[in-house]
PAGUSE-434109 format. One record per residue: residue in one letter; y, x, z of N, C-alpha, C in turn; residue number from 1. Coordinates in steps of 0.02 Angstrom, whole numbers, plus 50000, padded with zeros to 5 digits. Example, Ala and Ser with C-alpha at 12.3 -4.5 7.8 and 13.67 -1.06 7.14 Angstrom:
BEGIN
r residu:A n_py:49716 n_px:50660 n_pz:50390 ca_py:49775 ca_px:50615 ca_pz:50390 c_py:49835 c_px:50660 c_pz:50390 num:1
r residu:S n_py:49888 n_px:50642 n_pz:50354 ca_py:49947 ca_px:50684 ca_pz:50357 c_py:50002 c_px:50645 c_pz:50394 num:2
END
This chain:
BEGIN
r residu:X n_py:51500 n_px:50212 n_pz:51203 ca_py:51478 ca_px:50275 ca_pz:51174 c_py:51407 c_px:50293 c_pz:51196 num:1
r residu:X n_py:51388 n_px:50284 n_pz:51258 ca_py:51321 ca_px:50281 ca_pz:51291 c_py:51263 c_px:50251 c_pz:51240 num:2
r residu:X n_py:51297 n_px:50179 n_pz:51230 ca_py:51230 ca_px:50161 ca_pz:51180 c_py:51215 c_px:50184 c_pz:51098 num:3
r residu:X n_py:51269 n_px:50196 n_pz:51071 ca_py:51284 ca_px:50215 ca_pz:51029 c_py:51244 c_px:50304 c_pz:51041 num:4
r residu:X n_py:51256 n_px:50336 n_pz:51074 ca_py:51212 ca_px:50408 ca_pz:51083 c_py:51123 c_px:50405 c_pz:51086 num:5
r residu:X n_py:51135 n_px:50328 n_pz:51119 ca_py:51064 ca_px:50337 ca_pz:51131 c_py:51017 c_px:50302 c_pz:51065 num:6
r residu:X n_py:51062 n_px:50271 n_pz:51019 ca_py:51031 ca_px:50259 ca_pz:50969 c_py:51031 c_px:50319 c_pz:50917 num:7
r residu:X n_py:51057 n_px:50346 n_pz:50915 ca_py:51073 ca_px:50405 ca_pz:50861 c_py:51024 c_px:50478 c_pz:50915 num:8
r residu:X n_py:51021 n_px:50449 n_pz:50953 ca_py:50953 ca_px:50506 ca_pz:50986 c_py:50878 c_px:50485 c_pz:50967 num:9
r residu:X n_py:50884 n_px:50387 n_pz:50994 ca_py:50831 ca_px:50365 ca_pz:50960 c_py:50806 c_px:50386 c_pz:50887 num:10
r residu:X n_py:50833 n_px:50367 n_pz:50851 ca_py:50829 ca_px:50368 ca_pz:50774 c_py:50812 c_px:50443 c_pz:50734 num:11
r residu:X n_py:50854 n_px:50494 n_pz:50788 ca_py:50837 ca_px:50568 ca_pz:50789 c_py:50778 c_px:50598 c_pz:50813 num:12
r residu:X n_py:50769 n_px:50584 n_pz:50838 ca_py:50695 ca_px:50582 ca_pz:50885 c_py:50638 c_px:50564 c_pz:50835 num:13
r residu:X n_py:50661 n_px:50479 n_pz:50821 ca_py:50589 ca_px:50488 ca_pz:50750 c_py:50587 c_px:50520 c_pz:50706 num:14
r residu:X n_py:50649 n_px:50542 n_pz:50648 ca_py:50666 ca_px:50562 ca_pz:50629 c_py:50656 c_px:50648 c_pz:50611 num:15
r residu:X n_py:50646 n_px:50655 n_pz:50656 ca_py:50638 ca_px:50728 ca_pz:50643 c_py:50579 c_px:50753 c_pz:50621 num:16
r residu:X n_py:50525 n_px:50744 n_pz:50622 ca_py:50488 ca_px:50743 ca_pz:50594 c_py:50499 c_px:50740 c_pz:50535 num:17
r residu:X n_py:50496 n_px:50692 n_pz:50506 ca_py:50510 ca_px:50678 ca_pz:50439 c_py:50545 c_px:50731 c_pz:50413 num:18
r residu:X n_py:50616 n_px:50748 n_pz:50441 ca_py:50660 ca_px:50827 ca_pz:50418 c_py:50611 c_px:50885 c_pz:50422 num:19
r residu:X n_py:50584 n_px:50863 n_pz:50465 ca_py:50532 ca_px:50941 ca_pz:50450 c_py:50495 c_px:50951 c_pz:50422 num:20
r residu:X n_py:50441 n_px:50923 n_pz:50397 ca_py:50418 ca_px:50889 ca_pz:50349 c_py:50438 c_px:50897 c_pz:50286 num:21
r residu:X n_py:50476 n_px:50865 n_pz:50279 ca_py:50519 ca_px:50880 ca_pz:50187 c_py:50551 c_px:50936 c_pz:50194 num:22
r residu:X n_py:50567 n_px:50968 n_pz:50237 ca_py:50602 ca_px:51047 ca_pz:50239 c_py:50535 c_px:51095 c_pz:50234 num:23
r residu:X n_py:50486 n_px:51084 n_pz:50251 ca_py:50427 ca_px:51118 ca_pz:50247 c_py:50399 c_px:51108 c_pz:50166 num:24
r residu:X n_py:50398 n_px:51048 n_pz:50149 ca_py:50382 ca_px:51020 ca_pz:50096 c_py:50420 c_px:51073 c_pz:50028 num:25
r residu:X n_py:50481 n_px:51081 n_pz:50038 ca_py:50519 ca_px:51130 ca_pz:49983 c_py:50519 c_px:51098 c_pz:49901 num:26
r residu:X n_py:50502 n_px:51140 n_pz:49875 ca_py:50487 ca_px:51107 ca_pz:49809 c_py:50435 c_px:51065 c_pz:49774 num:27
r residu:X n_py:50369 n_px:51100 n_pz:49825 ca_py:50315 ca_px:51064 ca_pz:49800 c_py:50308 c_px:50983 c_pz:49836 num:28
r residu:X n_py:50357 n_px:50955 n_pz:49872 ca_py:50381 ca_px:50903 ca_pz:49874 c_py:50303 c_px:50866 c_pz:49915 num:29
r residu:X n_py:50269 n_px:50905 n_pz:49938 ca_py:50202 ca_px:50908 ca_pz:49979 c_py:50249 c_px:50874 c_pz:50052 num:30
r residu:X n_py:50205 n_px:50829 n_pz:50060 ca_py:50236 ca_px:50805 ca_pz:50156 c_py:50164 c_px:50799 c_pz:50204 num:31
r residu:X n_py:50172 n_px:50799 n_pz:50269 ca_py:50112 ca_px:50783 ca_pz:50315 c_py:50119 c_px:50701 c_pz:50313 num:32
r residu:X n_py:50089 n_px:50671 n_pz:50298 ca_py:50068 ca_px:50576 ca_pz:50282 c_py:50071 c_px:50567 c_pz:50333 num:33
r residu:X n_py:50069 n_px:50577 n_pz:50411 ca_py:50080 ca_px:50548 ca_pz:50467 c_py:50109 c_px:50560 c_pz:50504 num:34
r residu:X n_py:50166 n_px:50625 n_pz:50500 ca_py:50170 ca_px:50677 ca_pz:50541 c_py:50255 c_px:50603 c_pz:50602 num:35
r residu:X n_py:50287 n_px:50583 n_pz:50536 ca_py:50324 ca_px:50522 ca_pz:50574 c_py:50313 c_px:50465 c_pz:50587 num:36
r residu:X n_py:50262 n_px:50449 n_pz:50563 ca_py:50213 ca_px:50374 ca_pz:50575 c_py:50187 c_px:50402 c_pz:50649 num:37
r residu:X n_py:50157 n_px:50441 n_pz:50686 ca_py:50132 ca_px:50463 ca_pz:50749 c_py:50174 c_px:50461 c_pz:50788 num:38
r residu:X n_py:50245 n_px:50465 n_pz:50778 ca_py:50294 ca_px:50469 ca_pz:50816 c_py:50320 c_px:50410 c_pz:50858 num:39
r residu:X n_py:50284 n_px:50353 n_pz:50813 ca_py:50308 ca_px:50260 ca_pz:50826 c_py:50244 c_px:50264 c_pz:50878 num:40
r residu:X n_py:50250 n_px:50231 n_pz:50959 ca_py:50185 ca_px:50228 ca_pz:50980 c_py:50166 c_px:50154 c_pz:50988 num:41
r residu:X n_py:50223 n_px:50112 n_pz:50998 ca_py:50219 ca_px:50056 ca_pz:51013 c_py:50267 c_px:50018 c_pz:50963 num:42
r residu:X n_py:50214 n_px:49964 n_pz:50917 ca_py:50264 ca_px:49957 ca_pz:50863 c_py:50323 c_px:49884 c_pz:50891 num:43
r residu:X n_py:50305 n_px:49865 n_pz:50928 ca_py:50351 ca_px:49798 ca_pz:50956 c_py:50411 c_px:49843 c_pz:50989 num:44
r residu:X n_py:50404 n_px:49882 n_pz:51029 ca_py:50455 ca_px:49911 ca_pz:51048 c_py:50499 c_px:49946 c_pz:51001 num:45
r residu:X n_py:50467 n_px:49972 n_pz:50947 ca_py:50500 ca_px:50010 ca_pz:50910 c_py:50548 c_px:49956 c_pz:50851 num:46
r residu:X n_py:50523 n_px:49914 n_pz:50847 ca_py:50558 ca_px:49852 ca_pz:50809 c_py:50601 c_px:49818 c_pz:50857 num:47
r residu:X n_py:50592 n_px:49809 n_pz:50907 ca_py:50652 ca_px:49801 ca_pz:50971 c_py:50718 c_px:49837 c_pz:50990 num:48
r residu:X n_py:50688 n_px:49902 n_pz:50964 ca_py:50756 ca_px:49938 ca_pz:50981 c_py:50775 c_px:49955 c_pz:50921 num:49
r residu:X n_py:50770 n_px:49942 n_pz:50859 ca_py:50786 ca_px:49935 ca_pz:50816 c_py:50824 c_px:49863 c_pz:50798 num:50
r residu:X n_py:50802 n_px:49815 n_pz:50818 ca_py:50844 ca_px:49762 ca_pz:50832 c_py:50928 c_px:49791 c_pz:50874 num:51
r residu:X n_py:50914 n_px:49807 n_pz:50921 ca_py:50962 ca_px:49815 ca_pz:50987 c_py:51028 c_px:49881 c_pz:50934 num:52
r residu:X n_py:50989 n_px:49919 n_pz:50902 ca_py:51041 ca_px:49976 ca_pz:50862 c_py:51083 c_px:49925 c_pz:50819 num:53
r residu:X n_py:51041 n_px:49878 n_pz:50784 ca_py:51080 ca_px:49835 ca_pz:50722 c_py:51137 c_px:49808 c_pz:50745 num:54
r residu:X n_py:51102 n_px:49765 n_pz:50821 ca_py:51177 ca_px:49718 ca_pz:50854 c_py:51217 c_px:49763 c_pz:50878 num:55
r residu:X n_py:51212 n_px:49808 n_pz:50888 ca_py:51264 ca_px:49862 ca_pz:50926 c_py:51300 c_px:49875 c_pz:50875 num:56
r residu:X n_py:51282 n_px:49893 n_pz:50812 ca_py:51317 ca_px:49909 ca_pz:50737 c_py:51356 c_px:49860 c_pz:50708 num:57
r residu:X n_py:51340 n_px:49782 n_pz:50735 ca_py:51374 ca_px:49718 ca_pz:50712 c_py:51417 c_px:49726 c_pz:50768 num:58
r residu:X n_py:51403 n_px:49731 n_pz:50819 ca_py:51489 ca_px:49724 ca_pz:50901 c_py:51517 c_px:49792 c_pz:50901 num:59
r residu:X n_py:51518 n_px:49863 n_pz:50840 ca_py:51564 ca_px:49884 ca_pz:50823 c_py:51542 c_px:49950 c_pz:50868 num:60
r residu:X n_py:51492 n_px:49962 n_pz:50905 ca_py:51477 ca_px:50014 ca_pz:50957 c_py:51488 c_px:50074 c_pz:50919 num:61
r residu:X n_py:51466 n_px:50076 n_pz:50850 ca_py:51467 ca_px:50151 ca_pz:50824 c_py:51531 c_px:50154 c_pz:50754 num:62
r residu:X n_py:51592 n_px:50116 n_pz:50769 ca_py:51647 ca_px:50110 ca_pz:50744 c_py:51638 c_px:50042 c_pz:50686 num:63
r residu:X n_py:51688 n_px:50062 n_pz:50624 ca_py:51712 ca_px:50020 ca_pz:50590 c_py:51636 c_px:50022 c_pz:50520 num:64
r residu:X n_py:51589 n_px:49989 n_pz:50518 ca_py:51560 ca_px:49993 ca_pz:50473 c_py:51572 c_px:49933 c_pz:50427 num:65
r residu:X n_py:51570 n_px:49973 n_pz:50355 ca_py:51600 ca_px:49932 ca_pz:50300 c_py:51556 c_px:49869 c_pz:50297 num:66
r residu:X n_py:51560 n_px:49813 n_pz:50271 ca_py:51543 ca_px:49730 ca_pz:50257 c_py:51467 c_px:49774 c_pz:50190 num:67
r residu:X n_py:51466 n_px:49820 n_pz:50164 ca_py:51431 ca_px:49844 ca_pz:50102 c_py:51357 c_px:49867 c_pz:50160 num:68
r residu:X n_py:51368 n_px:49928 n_pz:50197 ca_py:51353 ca_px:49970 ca_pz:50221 c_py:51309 c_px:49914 c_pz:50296 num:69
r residu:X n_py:51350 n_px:49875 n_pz:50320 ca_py:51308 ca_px:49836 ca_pz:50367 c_py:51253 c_px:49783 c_pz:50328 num:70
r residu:X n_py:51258 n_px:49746 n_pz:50256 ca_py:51218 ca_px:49732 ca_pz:50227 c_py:51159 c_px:49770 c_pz:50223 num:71
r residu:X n_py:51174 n_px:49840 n_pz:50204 ca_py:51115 ca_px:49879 ca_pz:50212 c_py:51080 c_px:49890 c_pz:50255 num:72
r residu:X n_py:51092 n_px:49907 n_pz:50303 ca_py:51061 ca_px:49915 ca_pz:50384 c_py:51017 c_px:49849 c_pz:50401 num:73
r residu:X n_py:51063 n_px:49797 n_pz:50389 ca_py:50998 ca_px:49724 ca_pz:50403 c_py:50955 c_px:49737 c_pz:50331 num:74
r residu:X n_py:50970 n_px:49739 n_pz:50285 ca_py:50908 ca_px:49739 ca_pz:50229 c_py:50858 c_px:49785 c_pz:50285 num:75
r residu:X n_py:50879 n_px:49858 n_pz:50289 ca_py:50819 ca_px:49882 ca_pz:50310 c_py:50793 c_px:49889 c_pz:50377 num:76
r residu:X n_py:50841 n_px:49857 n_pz:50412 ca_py:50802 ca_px:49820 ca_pz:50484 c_py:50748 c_px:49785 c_pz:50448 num:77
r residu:X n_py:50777 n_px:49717 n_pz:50413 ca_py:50695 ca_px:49665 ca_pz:50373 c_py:50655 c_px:49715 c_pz:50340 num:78
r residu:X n_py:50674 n_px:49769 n_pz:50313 ca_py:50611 ca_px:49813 ca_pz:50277 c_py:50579 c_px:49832 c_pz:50326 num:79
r residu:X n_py:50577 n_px:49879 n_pz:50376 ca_py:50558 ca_px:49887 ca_pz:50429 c_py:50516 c_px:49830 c_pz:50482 num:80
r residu:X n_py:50525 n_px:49782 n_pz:50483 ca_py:50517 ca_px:49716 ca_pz:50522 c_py:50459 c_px:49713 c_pz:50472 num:81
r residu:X n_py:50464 n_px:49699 n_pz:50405 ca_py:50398 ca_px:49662 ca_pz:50364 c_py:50351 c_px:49690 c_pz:50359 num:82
r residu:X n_py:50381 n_px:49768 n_pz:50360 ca_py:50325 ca_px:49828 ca_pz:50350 c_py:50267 c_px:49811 c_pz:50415 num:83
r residu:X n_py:50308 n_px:49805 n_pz:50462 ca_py:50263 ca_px:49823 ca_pz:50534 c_py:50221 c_px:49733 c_pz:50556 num:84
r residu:X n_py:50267 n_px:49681 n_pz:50509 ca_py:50222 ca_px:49621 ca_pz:50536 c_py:50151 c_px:49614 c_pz:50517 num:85
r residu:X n_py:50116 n_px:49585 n_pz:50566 ca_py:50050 ca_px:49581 ca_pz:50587 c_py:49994 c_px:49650 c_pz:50582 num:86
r residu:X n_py:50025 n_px:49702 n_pz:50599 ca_py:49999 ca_px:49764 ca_pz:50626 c_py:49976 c_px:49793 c_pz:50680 num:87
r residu:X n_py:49917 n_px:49809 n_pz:50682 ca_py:49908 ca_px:49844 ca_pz:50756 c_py:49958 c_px:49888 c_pz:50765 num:88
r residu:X n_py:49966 n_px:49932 n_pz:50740 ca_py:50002 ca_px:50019 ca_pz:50727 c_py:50015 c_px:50026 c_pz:50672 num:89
r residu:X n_py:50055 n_px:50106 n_pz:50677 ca_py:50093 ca_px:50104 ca_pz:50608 c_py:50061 c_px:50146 c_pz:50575 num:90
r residu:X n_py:49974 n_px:50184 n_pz:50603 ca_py:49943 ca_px:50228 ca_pz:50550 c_py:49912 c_px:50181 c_pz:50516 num:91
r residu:X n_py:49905 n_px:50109 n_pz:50515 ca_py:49879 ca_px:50072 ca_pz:50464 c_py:49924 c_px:50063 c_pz:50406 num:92
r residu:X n_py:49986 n_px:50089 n_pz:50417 ca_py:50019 ca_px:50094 ca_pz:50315 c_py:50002 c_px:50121 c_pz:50275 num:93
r residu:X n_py:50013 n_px:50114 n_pz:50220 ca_py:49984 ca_px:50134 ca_pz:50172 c_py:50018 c_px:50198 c_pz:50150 num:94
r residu:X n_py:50001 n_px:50243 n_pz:50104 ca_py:50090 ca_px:50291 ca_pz:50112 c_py:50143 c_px:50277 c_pz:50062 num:95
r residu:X n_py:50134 n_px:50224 n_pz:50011 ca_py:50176 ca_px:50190 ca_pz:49984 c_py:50239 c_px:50162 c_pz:50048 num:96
r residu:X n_py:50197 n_px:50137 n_pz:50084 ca_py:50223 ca_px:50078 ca_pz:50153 c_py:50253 c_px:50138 c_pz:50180 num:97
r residu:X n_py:50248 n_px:50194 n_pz:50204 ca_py:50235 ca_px:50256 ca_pz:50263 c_py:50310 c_px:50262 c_pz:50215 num:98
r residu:X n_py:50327 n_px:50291 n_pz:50160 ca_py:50387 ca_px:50320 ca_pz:50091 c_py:50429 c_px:50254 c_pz:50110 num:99
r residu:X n_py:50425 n_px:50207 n_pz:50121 ca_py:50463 ca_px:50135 ca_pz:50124 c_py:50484 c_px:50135 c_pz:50175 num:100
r residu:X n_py:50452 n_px:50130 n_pz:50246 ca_py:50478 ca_px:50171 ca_pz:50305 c_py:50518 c_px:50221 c_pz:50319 num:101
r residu:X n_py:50499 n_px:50264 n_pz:50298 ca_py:50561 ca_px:50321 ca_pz:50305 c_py:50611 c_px:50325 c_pz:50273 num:102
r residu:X n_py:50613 n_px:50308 n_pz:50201 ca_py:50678 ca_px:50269 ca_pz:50190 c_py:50731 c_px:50197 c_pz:50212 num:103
r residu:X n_py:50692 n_px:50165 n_pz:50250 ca_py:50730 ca_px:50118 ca_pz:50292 c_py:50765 c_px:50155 c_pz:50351 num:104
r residu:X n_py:50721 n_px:50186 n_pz:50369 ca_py:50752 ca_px:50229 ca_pz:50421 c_py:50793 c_px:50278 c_pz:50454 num:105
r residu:X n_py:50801 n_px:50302 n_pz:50379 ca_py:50852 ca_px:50366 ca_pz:50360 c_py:50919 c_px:50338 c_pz:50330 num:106
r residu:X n_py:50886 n_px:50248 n_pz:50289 ca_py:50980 ca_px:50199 ca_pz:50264 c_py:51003 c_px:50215 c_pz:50345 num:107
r residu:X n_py:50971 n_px:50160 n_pz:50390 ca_py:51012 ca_px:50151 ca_pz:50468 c_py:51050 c_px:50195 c_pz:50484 num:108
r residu:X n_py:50999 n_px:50270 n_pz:50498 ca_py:51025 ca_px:50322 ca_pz:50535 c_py:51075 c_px:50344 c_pz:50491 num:109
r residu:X n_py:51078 n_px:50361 n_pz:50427 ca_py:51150 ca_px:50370 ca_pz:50396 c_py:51191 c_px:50341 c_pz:50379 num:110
r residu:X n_py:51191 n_px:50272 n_pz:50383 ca_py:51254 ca_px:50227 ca_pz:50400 c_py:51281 c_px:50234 c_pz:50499 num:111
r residu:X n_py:51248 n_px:50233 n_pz:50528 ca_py:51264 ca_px:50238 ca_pz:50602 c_py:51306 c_px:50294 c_pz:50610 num:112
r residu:X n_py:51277 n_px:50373 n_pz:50594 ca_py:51289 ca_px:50417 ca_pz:50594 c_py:51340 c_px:50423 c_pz:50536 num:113
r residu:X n_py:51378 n_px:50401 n_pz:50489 ca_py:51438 ca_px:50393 ca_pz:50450 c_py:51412 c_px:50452 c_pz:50414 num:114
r residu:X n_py:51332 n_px:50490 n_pz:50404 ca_py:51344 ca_px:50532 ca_pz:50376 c_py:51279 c_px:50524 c_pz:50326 num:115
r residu:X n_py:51285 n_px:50494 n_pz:50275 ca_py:51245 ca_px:50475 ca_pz:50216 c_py:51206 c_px:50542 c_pz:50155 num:116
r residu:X n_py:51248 n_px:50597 n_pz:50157 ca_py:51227 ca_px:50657 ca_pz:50130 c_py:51158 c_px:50680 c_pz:50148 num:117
r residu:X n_py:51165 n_px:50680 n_pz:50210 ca_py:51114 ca_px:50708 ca_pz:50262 c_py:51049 c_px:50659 c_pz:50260 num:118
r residu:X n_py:51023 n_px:50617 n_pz:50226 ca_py:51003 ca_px:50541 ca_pz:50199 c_py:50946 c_px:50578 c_pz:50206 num:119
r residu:X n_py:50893 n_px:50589 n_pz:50222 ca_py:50814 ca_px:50587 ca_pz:50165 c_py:50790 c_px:50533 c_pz:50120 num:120
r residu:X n_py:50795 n_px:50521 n_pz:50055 ca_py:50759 ca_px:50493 ca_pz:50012 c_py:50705 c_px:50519 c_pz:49986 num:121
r residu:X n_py:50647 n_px:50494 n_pz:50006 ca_py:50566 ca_px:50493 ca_pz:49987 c_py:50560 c_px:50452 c_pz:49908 num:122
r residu:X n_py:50511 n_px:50508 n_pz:49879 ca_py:50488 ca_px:50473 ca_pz:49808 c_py:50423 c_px:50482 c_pz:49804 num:123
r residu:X n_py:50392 n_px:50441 n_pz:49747 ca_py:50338 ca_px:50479 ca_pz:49721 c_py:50339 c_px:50470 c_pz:49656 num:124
r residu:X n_py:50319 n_px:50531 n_pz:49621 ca_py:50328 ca_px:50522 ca_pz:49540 c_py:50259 c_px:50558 c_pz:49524 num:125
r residu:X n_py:50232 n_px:50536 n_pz:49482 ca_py:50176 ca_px:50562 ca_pz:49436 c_py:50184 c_px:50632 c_pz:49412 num:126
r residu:X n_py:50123 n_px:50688 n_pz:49430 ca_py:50122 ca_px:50754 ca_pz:49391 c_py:50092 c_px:50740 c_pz:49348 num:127
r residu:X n_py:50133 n_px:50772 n_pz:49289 ca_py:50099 ca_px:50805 ca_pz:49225 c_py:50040 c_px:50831 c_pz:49220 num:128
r residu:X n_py:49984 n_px:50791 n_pz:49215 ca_py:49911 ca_px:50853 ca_pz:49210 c_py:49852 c_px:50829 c_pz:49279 num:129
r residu:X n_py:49887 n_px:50778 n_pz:49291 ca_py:49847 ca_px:50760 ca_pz:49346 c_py:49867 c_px:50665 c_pz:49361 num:130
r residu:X n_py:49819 n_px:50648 n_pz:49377 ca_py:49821 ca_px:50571 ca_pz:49397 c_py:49839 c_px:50548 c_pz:49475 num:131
r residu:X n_py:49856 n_px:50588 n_pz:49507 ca_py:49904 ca_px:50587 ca_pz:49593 c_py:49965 c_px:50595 c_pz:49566 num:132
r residu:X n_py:50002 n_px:50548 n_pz:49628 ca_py:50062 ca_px:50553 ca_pz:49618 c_py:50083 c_px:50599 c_pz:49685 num:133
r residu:X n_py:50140 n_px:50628 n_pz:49682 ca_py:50172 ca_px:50682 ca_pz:49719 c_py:50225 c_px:50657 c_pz:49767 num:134
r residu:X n_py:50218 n_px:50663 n_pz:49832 ca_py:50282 ca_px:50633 ca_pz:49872 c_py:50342 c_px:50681 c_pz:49877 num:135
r residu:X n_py:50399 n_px:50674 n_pz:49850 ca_py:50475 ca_px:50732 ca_pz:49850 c_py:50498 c_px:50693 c_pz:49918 num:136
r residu:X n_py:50520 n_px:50736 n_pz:49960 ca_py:50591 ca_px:50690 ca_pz:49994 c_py:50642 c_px:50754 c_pz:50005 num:137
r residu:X n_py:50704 n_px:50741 n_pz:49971 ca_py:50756 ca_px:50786 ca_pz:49966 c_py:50804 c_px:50737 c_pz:49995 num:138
r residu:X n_py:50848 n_px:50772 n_pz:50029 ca_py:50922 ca_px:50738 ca_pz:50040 c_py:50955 c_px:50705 c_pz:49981 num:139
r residu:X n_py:51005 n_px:50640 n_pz:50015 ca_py:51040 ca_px:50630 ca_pz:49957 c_py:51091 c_px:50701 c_pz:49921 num:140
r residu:X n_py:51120 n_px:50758 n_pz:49968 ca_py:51170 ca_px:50791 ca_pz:49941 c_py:51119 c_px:50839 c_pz:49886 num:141
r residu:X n_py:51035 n_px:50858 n_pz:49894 ca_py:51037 ca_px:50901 ca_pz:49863 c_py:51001 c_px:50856 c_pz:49777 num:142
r residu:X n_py:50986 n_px:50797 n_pz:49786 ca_py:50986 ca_px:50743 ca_pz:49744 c_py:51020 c_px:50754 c_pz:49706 num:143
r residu:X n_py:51117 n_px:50743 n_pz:49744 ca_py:51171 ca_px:50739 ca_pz:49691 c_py:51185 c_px:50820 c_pz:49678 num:144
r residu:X n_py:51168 n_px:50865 n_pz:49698 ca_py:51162 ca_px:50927 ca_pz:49689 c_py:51122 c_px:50942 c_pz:49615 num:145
r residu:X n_py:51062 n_px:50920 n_pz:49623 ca_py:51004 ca_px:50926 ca_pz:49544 c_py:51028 c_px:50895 c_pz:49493 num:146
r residu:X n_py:51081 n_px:50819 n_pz:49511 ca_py:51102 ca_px:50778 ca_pz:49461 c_py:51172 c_px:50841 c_pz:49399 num:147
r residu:X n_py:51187 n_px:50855 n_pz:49454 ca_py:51246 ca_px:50888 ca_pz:49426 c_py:51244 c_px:50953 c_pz:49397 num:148
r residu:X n_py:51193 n_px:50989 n_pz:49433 ca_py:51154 ca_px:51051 ca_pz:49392 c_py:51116 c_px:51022 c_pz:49318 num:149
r residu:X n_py:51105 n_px:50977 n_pz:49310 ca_py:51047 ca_px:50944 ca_pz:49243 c_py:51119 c_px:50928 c_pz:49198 num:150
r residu:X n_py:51174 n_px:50885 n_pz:49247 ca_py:51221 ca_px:50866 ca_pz:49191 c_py:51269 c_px:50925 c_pz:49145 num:151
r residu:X n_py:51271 n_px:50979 n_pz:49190 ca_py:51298 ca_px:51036 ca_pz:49170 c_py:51248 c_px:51061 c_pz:49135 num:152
r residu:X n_py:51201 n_px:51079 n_pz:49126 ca_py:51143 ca_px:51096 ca_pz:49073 c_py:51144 c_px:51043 c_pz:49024 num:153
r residu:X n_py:51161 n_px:51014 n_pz:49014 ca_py:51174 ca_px:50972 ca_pz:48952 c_py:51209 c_px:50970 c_pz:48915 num:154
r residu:X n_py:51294 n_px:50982 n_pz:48958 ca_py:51344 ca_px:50970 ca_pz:48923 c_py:51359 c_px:51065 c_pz:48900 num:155
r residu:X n_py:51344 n_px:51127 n_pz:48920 ca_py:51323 ca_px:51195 ca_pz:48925 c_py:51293 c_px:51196 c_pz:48834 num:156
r residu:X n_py:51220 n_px:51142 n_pz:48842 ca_py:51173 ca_px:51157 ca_pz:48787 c_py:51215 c_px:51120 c_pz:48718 num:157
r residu:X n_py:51262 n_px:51057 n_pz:48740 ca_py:51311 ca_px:51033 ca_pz:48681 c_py:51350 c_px:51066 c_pz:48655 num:158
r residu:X n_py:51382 n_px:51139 n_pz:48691 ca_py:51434 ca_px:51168 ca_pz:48660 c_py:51398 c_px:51215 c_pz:48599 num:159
r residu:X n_py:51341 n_px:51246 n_pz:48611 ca_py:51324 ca_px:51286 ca_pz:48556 c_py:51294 c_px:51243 c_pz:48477 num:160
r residu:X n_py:51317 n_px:51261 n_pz:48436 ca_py:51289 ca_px:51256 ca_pz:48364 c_py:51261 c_px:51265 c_pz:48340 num:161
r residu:X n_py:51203 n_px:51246 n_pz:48313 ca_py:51161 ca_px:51278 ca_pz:48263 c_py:51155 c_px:51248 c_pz:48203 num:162
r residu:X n_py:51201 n_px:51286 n_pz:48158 ca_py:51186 ca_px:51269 ca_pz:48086 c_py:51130 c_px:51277 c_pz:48057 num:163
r residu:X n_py:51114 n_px:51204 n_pz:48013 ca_py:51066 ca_px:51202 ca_pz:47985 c_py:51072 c_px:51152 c_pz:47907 num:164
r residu:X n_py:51018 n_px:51118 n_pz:47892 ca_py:51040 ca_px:51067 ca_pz:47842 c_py:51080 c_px:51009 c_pz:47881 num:165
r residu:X n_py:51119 n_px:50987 n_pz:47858 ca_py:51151 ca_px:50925 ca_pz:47874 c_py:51182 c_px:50934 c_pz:47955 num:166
r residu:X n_py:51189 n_px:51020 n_pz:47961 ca_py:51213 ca_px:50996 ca_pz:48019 c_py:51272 c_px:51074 c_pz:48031 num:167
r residu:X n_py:51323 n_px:51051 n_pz:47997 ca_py:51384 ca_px:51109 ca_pz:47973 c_py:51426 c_px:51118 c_pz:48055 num:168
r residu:X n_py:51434 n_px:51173 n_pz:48053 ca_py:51478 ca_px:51211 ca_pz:48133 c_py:51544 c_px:51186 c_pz:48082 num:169
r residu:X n_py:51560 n_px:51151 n_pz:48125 ca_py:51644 ca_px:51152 ca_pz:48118 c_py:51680 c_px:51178 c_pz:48181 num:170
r residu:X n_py:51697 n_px:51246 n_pz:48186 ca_py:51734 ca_px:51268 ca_pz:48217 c_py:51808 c_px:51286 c_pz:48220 num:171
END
């Protein structure tokens, strides 16, 4: 349980940032570009004990993780690993690389932590009216939260009728 705390402190520790960050961020989906990249000081170590969380997650330290869910964690151990090979530091990413990072980082910690809701997923999507793209990072729950508010606005806007040519209310 010891190591297992101290990885889920680790991982919290970088981590937080980033939560604060996208909690600051709100809607305008605005983040500080370094604010969790500053947090890594030493990138060999930080890929070391990132190693040491994975094998602890394969010899079962932080319970029964599914054969699906441990696939994931090594994918983004290697995402993490490729990101950082042949780097001085990690303010040399790019923030494409920096959005790739913190989503590797947030799979681990919410597979470790059995609690995947709590996820940050980083995007960037193009504004309307402008040639920058915009970084969002929302949780997965409030993700599936917007999904389900949009699907209910859809199926809401299908019930009403509007007669017109070729298009008779059969009620």
């Amino acid at each position: 349980m010891l190591i297992r705390a101290a990885a889920i402190v680790f991982f919290t520790a970088l981590l937080s940032p980033i939560a604060a960050s996208a909690e600051t961020s709100g809607a305008s989906g605005k983040q500080d570009d370094n604010a969790h990249i500053e947090r890594i000081e030493d990138v060999e170590e930080y890929v070391e004990r990132t190693r040491d969380v994975i094998e602890g997650a394969r010899e079962g330290v932080y319970g029964k993780i599914r054969k699906r869910d441990m696939d994931r964690v090594v994918q983004s151990q290697q995402q993490i690993e490729a990101l950082f090979a042949d780097r001085q530091g990690p303010i040399t990413l790019t923030h494409d690389e920096q959005i790739q990072l913190t989503n590797a980082q947030e799979a681990i910690n919410a597979i470790i932590q059995a609690d995947d809701k709590s996820r940050i997923v980083c995007t960037r999507a193009k504004v309307i009216g402008t040639r920058f793209a915009q970084t969002e990072c929302v949780t997965v729950a409030e993700r599936e939260r917007r999904a389900d508010v949009a699907r209910r606005v859809i199926r809401t806007a299908n019930d009403y009728c509007v007669p017109g040519e070729g298009n008779a209310c059969a009620r």
